[in-house]
C-alpha positions in Angstrom: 16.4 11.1 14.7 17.3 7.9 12.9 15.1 4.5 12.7 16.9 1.9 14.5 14.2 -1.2 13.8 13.2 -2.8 11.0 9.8 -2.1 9.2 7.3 -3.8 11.8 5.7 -4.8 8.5 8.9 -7.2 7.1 9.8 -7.7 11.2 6.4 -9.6 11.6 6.8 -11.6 8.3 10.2 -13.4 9.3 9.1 -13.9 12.8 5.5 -15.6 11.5 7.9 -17.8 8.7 10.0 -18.7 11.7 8.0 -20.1 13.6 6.1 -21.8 10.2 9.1 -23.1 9.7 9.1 -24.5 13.0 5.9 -26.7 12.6 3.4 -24.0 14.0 0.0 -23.3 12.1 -0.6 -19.6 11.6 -3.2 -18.0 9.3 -0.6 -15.1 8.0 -2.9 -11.7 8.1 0.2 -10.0 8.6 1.9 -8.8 5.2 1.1 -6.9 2.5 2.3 -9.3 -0.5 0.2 -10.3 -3.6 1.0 -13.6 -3.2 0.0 -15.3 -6.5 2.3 -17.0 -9.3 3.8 -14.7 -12.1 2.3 -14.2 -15.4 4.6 -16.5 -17.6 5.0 -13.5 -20.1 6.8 -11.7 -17.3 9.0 -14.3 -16.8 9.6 -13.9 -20.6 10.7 -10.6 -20.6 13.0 -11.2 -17.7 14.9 -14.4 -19.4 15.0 -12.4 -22.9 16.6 -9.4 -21.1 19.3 -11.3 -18.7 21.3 -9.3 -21.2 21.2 -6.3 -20.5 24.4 -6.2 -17.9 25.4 -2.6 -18.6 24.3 0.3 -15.8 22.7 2.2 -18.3 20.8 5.5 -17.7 20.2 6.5 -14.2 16.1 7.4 -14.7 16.0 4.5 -17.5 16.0 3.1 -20.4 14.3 5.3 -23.5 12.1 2.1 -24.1 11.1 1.4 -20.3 10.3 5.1 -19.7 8.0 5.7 -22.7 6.1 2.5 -21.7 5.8 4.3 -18.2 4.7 7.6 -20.4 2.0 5.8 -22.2 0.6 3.9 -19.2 0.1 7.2 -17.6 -1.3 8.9 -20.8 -4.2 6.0 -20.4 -5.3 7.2 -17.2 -5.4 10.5 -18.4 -2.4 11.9 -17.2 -0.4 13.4 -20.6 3.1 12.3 -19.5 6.7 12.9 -21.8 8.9 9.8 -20.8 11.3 12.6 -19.7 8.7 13.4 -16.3 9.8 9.4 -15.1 12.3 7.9 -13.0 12.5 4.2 -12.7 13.8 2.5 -9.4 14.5 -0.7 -7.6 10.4 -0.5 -5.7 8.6 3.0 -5.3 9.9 2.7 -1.5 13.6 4.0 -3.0 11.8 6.6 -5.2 9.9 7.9 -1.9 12.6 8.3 0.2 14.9 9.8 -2.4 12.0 12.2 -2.5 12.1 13.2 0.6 15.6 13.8 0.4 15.6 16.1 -2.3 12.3 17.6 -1.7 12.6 20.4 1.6 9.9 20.6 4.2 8.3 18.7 6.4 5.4 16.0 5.8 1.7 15.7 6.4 0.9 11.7 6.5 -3.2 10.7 7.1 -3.3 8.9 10.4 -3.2 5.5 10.1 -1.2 5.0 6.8 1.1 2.9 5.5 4.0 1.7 7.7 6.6 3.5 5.8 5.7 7.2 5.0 6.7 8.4 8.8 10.1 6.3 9.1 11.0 7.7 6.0 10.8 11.6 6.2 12.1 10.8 9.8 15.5 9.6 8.2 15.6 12.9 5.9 15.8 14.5 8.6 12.0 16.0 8.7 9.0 16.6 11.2 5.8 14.4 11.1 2.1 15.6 11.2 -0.2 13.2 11.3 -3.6 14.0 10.2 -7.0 12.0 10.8 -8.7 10.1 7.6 -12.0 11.2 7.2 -15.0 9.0 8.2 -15.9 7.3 5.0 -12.5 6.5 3.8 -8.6 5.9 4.5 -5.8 6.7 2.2 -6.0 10.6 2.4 -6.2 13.0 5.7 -9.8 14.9 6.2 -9.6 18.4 4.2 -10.8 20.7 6.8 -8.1 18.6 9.6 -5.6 19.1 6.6 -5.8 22.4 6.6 -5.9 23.3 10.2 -3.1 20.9 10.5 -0.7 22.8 7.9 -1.7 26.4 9.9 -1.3 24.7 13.1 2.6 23.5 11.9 3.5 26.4 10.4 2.4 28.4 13.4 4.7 26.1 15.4 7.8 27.3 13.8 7.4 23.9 11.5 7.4 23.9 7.2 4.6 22.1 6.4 5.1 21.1 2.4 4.8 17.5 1.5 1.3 15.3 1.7 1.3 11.5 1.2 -1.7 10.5 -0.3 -2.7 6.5 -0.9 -5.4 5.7 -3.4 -6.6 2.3 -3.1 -5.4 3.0 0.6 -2.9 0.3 2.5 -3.8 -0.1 5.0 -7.7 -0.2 5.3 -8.2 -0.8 1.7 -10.8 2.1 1.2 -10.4 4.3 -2.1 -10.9 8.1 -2.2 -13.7 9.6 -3.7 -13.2 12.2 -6.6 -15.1 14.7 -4.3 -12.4 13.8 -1.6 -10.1 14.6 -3.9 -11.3 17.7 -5.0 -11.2 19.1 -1.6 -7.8 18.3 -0.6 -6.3 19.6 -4.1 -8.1 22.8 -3.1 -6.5 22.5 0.6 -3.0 21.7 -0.8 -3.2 24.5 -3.4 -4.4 27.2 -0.7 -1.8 26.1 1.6 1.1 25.5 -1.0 1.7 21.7 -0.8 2.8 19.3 -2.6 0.6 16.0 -3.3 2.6 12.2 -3.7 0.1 10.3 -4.8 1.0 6.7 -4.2 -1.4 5.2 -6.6 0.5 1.3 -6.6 -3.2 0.2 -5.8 -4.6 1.5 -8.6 -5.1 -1.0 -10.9 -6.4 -3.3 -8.1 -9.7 -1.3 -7.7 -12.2 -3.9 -7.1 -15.2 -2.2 -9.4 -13.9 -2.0 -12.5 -16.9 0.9 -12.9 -15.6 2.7 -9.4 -14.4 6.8 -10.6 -11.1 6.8 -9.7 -9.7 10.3 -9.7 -5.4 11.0 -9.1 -4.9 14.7 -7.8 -2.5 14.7 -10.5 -5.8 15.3 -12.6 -7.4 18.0 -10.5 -3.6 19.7 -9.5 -1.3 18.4 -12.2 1.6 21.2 -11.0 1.5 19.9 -7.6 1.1 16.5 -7.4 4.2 13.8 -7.7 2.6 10.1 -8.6 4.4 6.9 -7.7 3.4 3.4 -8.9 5.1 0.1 -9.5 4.7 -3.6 -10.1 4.4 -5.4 -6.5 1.1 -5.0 -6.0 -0.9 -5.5 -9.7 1.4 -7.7 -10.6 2.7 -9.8 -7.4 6.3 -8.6 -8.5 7.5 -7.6 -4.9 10.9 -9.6 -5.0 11.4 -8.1 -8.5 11.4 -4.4 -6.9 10.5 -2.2 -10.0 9.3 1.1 -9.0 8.1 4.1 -11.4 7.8 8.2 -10.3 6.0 10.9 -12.5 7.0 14.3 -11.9 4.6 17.3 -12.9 5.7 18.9 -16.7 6.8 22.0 -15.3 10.2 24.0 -14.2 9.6 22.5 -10.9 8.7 19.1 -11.8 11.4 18.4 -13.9 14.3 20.3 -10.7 12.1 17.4 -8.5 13.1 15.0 -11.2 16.8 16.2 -12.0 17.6 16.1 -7.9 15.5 12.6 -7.4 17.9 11.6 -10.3 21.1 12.7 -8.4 20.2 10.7 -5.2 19.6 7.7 -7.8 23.0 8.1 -8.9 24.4 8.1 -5.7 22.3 5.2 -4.4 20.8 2.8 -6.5 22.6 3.9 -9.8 19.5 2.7 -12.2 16.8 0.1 -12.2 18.4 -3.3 -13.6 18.8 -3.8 -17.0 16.7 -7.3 -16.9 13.6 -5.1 -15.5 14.0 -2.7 -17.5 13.0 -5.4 -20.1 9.6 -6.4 -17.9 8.8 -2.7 -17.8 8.6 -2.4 -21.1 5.9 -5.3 -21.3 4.3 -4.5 -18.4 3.4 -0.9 -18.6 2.7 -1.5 -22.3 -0.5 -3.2 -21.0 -1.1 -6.5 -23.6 -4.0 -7.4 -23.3 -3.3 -10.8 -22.2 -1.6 -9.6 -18.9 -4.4 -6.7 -18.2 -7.1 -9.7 -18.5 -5.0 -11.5 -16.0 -4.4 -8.2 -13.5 -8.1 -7.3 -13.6 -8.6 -10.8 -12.7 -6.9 -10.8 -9.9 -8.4 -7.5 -8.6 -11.5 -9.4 -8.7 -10.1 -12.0 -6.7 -8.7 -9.4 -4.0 -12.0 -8.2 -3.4 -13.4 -11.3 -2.9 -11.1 -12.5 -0.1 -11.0 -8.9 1.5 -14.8 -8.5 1.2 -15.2 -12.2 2.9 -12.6 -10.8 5.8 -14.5 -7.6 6.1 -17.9 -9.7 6.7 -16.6 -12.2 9.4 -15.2 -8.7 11.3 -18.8 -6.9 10.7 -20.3 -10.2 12.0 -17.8 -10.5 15.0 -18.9 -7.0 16.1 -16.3 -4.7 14.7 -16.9 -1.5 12.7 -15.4 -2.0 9.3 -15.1 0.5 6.3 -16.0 -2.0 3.6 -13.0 -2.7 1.1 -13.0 -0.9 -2.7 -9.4 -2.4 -3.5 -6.1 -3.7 -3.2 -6.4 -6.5 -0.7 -6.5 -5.3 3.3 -9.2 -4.7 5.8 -8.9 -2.9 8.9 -11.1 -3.4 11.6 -11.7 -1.4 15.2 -12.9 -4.1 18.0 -13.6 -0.8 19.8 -17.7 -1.7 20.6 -15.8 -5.3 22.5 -13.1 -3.3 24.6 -14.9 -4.3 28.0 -15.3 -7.7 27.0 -11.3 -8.0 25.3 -10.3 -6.3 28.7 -11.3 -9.3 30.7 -8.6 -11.1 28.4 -6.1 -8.8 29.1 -6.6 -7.0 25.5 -6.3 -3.2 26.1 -4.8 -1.9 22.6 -3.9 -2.6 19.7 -0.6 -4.2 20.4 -2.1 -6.6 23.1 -4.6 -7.4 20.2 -2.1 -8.2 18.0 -0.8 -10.8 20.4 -3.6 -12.2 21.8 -5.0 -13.3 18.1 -0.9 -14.7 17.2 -0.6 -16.6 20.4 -4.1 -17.8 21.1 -5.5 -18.1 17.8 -2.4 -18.4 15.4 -3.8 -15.8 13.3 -1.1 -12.9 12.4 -2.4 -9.6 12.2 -0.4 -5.9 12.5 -1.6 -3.6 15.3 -2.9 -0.1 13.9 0.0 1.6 15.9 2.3 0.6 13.6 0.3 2.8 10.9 0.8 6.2 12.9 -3.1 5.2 14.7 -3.7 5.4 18.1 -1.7 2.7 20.0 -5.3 2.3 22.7 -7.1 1.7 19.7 -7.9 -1.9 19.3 -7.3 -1.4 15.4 -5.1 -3.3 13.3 -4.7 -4.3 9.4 -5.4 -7.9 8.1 -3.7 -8.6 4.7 -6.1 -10.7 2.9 -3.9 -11.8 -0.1 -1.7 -14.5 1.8 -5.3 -16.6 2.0 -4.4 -17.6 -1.5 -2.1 -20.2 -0.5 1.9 -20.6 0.2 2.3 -22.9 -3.0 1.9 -21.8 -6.7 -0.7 -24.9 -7.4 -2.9 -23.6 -4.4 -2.8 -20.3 -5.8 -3.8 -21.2 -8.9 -6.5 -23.1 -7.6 -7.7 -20.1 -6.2 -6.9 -17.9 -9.1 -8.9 -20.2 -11.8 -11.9 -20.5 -8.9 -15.5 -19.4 -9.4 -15.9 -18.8 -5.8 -12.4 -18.8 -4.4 -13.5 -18.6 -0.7 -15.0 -22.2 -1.4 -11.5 -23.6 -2.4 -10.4 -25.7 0.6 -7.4 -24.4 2.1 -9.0 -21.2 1.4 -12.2 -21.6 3.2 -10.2 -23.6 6.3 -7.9 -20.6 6.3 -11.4 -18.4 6.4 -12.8 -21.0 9.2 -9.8 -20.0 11.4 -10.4 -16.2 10.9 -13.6 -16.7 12.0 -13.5 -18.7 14.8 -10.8 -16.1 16.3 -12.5 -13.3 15.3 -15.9 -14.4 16.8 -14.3 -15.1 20.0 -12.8 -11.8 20.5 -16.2 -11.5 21.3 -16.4 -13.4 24.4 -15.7 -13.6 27.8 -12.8 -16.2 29.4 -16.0 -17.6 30.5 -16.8 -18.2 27.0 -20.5 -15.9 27.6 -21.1 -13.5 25.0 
């Protein structure tokens, strides 16, 4: 079955920046962009290496991919530059994945936009599989596993599980028991684990455990990061895969390779060059990513407390920078306004509040939920200097265009909560 529509995610953006563009005011909740300025020493390496014009090799350059090596040998994942690929964004690595990887995919339900549309165009069946209660990201072990059994009594070939730690969309992290469990589920059922971990470094406790499953099931477990998200590189589009160090990571590697050749050819030389900085880690740009971790979790944690306070239940945010509330205990009240799911919802907050939000449908949820995903790093401001402003801020939700933007959220939020009568 092939995907005929663009990503709801990028579909929303250009339809909010249209009508922007047109003189309406909207509070952009919408998209999943880091929207801050790049780190000058970024722009450094990409000037120093407009250079390199030649295709080089198709999983990357020797230099680029033992920067990747030692980044991952930081988080204790032993890695030999020859388990990476390098790609134009992680979203070409994933679906080159799925194209060379057989069997069909188990996705936590909701989860990021992309996962489902994917395996779809390889040509593969979708499970989805409930999150568990206390976080998003990764599907509930014991529904995992009945899930798997359930497919492969079905006639289906369950062998693929997307995991996402910090998660996108409710910007809850996995615990290391979590974890646990599901590396035990995945290794009793014969699955493979991707790990999309492009949220790690924007963890909001520096002090939270963060555990990959490439740790507890390194034979089984594919991990894919990248730069658009710590480093607010998304129009750059550098993406990074690590493939287990075994006979069957390194066929995984040698056929995601061969769709690189065919597609994408290599990552461009002149990124090539900023991988080398950026997965090097100097300490000047990690004192400016943890910095802005801290500032994610300050606008997402500010987003999650107007929701609690509106009357929504809320996981509360660990990192990257997205909240995603359920308006479920206000359903007879949002009825009366003609707000019966999540798309409904959706609308109702764009056209009568101006705030932009993206119903949890879109995410593989249930479309009657009255869920969706608010993308708290567009509150930073559409210009560099407003960014900055926030950026450089003690308490950035006291900036002004970030606490008007923060007004506006609340003041739609709240009166979800109320009847066209304007009664509680």
């Amino acid at each position: 079955m092939a995907v005929r529509r663009i990503s709801a995610n990028l579909a929303l953006d250009h339809a909010v920046a249209s009508r922007q563009a047109a003189g309406e005011s909207i509070v952009h909740l919408g998209f999943g962009e880091a929207r801050l300025p790049v780190f000058p020493g970024l722009v450094d390496r990409l000037v120093s290496g407009a250079g390199r014009n030649s295709y080089g090799p198709v999983p990357g350059s020797a230099g680029a991919l033992r920067a990747v090596a030692g980044y991952f040998d930081r988080r204790r994942l032993p890695t030999r530059p020859e388990q990476v690929v390098l790609a134009p964004g992680s979203k070409a690595l994933l679906v080159a994945l799925q194209l060379a990887v057989p069997g069909d995919v188990l996705l936590p339900a909701p989860c990021w936009v992309t996962y489902a549309p994917q395996a779809v165009l390889a040509g593969k069946e979708v499970f989805a599989v409930p999150i568990p209660a206390e976080c998003g990201g990764v599907p509930d072990p014991d529904a995992l596993r009945e899930a798997a059994r359930a497919a492969r009594a079905a006639g289906a070939n369950p062998r693929i599980v997307v995991l996402t730690a910090p998660d996108n969309p409710t910007g809850t992290t996995a615990t290391p028991d979590l974890i646990r469990r599901i590396c035990a589920v995945a290794e009793a059922e014969d699955l493979l684990l991707v790990s999309d971990e492009i949220y790690r470094d924007l963890v909001h406790d520096p002090d939270f455990e963060y555990l990959s499953p490439a740790e507890v099931a390194p034979d089984r477990t594919v991990v894919v990061t990248g730069l658009s998200k710590s480093l607010a590189l998304g129009g750059w589009r550098i993406g990074v895969m690590r493939f287990p160090g075994t006979e069957d990571g390194e066929r995984m590697r040698a056929d995601v390779a061969s769709v690189a050749s065919e597609v994408w050819s290599t990552l461009a030389g002149p990124m090539q060059e900023v991988v080398e900085y950026a997965f090097d880690e100097p300490a000047e740009l990690v004192a400016r990513r943890d910095a802005d971790a801290r500032l994610h979790g300050a606008l997402a944690r500010a987003v999650h407390d107007i929701a609690a306070k509106a009357g929504a239940l809320v996981r509360p945010p660990t990192g990257g920078f997205y909240v995603y509330p359920d308006f479920e205990p206000l359903r007879d009240r949002l009825a009366a306004t003609g707000v019966v799911d999540g798309d409904s919802l959706q609308e109702h907050l764009l056209e009568r509040h101006g705030v932009a939000v993206l119903a949890g449908g879109h995410f593989g949820d249930d479309p009657r939920g009255l869920r969706f995903r608010a993308a708290t790093s567009v509150l930073y401001g559409d210009r560099p200097e407003l960014q900055q402003e926030a950026m450089e801020a003690t308490d950035p939700t006291a900036v002004p265009h970030v606490a008007r933007a923060l007004d506006v959220v609340e003041l739609a939020f709240t009166a979800l909560g109320t009847t066209p009568g304007g009664r509680p």
